[in-house]
VEXBA-483061 format. One record per residue: x, y, z of N, C-alpha, C, O, CB in turn. Coordinates in steps of 0.001 Angstrom, whole numbers, plus 500000, padded with zeros to 6 digits. Glycine has a CB too. Example, Ala and Ser with C-alpha at 12.3 -4.5 7.8 and 13.67 -1.06 7.14 Angstrom:
REC  n_east  n_north    n_up  ca_east  ca_north   ca_up  c_east  c_north    c_up  o_east  o_north    o_up  cb_east  cb_north   cb_up
REC  513190   494310  507800   512300    495500  507800  513200   496700  507800  514236   496681  508465   511308    495527  509046
REC  512850   497750  507080   513670    498940  507140  512900   500030  507870  513409   501138  508039   514084    499402  505725
END
This chain:
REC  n_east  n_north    n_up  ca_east  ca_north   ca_up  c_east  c_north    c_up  o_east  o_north    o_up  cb_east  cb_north   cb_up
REC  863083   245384  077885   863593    244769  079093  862487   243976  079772  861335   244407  079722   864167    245828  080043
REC  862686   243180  080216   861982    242043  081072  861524   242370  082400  862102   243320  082927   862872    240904  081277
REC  860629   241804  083050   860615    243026  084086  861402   242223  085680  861367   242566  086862   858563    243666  084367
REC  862056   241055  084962   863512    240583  086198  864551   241431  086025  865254   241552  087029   864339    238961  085989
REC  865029   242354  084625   866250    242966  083938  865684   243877  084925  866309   244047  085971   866534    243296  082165
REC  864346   244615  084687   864172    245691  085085  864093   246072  086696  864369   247220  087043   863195    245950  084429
REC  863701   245058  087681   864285    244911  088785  865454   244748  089065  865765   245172  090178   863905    244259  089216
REC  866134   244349  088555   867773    243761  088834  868192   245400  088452  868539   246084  089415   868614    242108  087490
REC  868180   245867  087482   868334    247158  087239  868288   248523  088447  869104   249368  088813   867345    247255  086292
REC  866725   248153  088830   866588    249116  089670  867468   248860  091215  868194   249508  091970   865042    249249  089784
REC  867074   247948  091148   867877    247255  092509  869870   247798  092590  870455   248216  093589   867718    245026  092181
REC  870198   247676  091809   871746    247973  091098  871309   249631  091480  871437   250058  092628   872108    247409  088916
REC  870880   250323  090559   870435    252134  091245  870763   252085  092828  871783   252500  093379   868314    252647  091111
REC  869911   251623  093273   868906    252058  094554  870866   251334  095680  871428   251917  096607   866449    250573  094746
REC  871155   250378  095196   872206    249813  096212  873429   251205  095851  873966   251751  096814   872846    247795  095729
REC  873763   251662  094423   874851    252458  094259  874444   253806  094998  875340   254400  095596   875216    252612  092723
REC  872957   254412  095002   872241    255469  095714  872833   255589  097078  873559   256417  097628   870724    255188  095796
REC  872207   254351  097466   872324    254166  099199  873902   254205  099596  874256   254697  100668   871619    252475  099796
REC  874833   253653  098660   876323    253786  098673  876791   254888  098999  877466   255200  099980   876899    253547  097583
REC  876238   255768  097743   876730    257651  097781  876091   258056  098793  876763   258653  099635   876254    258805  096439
REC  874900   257913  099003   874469    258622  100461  875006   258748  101863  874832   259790  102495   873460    258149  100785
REC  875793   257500  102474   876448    256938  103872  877236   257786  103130  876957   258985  103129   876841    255235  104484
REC  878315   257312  102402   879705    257983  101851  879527   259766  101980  880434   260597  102030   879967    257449  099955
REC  878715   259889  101999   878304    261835  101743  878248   261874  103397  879137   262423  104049   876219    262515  100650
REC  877280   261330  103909   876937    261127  105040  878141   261840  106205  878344   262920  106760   876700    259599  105052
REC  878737   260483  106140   879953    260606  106808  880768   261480  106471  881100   262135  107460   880568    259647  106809
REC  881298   261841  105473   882245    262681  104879  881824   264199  105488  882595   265034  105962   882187    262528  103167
REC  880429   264293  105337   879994    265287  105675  880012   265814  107608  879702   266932  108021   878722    265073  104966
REC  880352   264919  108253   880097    264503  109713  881732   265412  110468  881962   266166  111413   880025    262273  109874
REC  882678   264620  109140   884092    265182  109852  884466   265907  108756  885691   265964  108650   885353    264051  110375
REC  883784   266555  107793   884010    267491  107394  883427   269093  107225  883340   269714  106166   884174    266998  106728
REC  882980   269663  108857   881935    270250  108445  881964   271173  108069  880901   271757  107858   881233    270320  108987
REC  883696   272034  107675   883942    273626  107477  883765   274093  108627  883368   275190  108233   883057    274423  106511
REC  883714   274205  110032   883564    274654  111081  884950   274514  111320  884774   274730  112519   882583    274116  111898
REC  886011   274368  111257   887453    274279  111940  887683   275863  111710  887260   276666  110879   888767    273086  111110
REC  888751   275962  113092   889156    277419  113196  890803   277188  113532  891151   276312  114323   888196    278350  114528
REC  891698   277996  112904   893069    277981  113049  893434   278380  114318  892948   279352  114896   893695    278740  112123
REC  894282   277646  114761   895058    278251  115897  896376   278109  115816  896887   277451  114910   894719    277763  117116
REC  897239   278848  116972   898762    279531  116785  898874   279788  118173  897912   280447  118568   898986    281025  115745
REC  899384   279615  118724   900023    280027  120353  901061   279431  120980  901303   278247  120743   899109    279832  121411
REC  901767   280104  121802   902626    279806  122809  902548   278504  123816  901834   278445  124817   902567    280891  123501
REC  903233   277708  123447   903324    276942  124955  904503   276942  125371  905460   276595  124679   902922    275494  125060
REC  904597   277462  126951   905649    278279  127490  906558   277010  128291  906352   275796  128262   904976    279634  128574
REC  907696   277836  129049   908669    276981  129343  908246   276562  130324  907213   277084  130743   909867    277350  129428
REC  908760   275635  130969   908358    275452  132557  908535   276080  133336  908708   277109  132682   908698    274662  133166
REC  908694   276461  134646   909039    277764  135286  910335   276198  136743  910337   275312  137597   906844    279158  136160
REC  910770   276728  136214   912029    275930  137591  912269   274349  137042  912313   273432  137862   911090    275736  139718
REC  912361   274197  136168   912602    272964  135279  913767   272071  136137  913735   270849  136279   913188    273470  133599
REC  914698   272897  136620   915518    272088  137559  914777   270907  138483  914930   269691  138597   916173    273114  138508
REC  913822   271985  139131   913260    271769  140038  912685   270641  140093  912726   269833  141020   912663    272542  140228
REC  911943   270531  138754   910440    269913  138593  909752   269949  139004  909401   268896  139534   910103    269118  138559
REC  908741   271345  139205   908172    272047  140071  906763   272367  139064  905675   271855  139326   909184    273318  140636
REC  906929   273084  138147   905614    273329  137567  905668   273746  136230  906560   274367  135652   904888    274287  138288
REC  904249   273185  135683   904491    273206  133662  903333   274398  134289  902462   274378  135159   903843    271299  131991
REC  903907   275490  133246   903399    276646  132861  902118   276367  131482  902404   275767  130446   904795    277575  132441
REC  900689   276964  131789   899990    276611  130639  899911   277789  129538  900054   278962  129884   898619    276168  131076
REC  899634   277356  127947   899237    278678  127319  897891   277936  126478  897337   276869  126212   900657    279533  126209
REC  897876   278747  126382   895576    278975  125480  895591   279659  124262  896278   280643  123986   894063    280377  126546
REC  894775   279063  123536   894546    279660  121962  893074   280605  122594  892532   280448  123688   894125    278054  120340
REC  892764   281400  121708   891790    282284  121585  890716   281451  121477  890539   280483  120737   891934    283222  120548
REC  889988   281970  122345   888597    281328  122318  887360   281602  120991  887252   282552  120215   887976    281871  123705
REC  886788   280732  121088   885963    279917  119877  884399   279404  120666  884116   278717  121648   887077    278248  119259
REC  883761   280032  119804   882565    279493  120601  881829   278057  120289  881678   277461  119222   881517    280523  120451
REC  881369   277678  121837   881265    276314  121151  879787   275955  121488  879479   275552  122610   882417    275122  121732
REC  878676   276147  120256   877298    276188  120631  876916   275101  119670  877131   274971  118465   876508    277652  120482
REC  876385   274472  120416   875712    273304  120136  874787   272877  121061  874904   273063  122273   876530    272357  119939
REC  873619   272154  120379   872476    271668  121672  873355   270255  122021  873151   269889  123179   870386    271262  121028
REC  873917   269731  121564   874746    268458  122375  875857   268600  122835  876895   268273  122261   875025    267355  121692
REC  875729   269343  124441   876676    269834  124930  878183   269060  125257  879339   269450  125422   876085    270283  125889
REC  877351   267488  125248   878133    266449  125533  879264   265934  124090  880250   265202  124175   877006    265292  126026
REC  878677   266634  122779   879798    266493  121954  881552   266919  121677  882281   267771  122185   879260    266845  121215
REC  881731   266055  120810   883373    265830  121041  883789   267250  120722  883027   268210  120605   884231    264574  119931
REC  885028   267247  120606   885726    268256  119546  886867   267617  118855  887169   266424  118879   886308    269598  120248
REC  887473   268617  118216   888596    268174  116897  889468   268619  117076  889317   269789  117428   888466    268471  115535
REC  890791   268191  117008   891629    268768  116795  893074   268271  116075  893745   267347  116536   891628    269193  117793
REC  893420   268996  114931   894192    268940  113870  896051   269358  114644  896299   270547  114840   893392    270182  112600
REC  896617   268806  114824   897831    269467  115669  898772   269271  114499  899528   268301  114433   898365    268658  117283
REC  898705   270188  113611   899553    270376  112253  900953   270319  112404  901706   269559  111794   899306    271696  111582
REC  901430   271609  113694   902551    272259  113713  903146   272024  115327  902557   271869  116397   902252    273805  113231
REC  904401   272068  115009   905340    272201  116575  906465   272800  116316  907265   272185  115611   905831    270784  117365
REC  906793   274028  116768   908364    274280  116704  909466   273373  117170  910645   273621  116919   908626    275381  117408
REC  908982   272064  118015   909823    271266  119148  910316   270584  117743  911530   270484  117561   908930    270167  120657
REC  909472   270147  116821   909563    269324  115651  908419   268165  115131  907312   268066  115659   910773    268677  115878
REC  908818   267430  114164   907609    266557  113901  907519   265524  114693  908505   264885  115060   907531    266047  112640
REC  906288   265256  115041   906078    264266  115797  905998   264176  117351  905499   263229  117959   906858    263598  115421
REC  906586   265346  117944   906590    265807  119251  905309   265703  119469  904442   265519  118615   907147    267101  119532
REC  905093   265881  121233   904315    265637  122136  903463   266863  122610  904302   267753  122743   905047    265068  123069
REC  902690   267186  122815   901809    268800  123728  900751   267769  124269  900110   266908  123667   900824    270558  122430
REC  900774   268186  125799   899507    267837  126062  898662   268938  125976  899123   270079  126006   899394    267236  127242
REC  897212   268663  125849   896359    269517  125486  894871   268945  126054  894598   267769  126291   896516    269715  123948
REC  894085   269998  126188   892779    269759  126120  891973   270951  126282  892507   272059  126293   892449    268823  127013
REC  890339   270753  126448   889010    272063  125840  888993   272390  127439  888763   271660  128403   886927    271386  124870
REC  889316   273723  127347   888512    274400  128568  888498   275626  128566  889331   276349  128020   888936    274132  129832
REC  887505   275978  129206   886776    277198  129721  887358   278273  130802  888057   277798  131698   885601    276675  130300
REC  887178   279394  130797   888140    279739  131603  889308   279145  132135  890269   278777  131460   887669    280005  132342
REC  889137   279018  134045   889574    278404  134616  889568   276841  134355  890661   276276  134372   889212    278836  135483
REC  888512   276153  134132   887610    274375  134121  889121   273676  132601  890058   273928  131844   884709    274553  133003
REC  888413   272963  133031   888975    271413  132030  888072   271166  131607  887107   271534  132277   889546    270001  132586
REC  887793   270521  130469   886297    269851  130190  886566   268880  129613  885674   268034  129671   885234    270541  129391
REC  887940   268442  128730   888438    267262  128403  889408   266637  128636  890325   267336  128204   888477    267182  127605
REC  890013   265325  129247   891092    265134  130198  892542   265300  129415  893047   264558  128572   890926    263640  130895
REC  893042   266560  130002   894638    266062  129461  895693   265603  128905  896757   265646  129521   894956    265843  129575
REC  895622   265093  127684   896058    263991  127148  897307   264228  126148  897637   265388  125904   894913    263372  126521
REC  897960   263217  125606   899634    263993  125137  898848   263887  123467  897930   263084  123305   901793    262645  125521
REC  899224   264587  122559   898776    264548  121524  900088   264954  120051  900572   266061  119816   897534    265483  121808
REC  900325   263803  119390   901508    263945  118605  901102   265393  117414  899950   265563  117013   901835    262235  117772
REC  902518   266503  116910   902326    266989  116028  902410   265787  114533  903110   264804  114288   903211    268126  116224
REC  901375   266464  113841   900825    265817  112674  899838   264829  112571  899646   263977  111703   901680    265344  112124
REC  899211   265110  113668   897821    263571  113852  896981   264450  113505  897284   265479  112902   897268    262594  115609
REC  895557   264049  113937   894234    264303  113490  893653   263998  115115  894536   263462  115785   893635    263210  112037
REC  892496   264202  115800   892143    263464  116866  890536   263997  117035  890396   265172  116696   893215    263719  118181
REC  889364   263347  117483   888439    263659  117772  888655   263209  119244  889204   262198  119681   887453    263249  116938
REC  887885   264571  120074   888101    263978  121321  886734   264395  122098  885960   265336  121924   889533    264506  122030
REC  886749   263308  123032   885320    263222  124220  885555   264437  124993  886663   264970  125038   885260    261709  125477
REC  884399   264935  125678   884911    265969  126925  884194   265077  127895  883318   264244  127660   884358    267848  126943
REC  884840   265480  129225   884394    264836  130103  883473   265184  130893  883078   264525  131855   885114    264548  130611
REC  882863   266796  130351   881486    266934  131188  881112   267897  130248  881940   268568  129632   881451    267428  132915
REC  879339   268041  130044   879098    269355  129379  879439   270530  129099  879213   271152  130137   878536    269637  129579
REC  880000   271502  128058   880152    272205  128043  879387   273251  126524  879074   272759  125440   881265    271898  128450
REC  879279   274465  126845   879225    275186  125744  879458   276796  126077  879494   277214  127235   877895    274865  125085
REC  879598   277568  125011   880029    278811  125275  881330   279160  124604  881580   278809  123451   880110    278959  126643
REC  882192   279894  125390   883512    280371  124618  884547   279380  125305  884950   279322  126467   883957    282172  124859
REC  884703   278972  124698   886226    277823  125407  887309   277910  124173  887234   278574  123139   885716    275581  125675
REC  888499   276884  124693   889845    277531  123892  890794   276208  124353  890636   275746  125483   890539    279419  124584
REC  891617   275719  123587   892456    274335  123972  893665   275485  124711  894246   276480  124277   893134    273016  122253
REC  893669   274713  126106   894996    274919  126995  896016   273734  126662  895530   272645  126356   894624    274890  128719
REC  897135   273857  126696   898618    273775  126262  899558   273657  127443  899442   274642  128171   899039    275050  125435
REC  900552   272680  127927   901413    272412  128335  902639   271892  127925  902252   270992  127180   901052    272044  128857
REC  903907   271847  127906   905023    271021  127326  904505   269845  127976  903576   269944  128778   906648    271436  127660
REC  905055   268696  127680   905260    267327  128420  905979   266853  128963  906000   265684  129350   905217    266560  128030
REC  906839   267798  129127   908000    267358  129785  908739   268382  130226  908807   269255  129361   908767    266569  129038
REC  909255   268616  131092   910010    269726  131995  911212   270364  131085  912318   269828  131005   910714    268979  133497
REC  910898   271442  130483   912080    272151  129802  912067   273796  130240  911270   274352  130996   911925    271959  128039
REC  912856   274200  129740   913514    275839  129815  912941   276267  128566  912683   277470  128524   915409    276086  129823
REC  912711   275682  127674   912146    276042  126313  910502   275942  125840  909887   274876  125881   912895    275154  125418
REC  909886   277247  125377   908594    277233  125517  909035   276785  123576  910096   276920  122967   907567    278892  126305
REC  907438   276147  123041   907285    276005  121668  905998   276450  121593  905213   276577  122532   907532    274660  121074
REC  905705   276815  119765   904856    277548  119500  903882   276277  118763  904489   275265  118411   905412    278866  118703
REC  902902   276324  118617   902058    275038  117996  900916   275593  117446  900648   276712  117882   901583    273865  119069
REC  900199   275155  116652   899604    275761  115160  898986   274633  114646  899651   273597  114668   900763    276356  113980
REC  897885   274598  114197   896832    273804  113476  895287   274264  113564  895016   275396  113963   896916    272401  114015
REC  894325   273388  113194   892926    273806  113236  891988   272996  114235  892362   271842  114445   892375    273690  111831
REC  890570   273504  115030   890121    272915  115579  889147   272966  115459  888974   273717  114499   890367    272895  116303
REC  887800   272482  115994   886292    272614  115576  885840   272076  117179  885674   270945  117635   885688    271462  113964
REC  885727   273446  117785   884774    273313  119690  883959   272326  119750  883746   271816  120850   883582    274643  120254
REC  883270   271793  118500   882453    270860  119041  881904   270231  117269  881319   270861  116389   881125    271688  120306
REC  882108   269618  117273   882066    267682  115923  880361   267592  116481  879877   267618  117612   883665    265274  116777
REC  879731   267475  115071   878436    267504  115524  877864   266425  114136  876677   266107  114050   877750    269302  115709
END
């Protein structure tokens, strides 16, 4: 080999290298094996006539330790008893607190989401219907406290 073949050669390596590496990279980023299943109640409204107040329910808490307190989390919303494609709003909080805003989230998506202020420790996604019913649904998928 010539030693232009043999550059052109190496060069061809080193670009397919750098290819697999990002590709691993990333893959590796939103895939980290850290997801944890969840299953819980989200309850009926309480006076639905009324339109008075959405009742919340909470998955079991999950600890969420990371030195970048400000990182996202994940969440997989697999399942809805309401059906496919239905609505839950949802978001990460801590006890009492919110830490990520509210937001309606379809069954069968995928979503990485921002929090809106530091958090770490034991937190747990709280659950609301979206809409004023007599009927609580049960919802089921996987999540990861904090995408790192």
């Amino acid at each position: 080999m010539t030693i232009s073949r043999k550059s052109n050669f190496l060069m061809f390596v080193l670009i397919i290298a750098s290819i697999f590496s990002i590709g691993t990279s990333v893959f590796a980023a939103n895939n980290t094996g850290d997801d944890k299943s969840f299953r819980f109640t989200v309850p009926a409204s309480s006076n639905p006539d009324k339109g008075t107040i959405y009742d919340n329910g909470y998955s079991q808490t999950q600890s969420r330790s990371t030195a970048e307190k400000n990182a996202p989390w994940y969440l997989n919303l697999a399942y809805s008893s309401e059906g496919a494609g239905t609505i839950t709003t949802m978001w990460l909080a801590k006890s009492s607190s919110v830490y990520s805003h509210p937001n309606n989230y379809y069954q069968g998506k995928k979503y990485t989401i921002k929090v809106k202020s530091a958090v770490s420790g034991s937190v747990r996604i709280g659950a609301e219907n979206n809409n004023l019913t007599s009927k609580s649904h049960t919802v089921s998928g996987y999540w990861d406290p904090a995408v790192r």
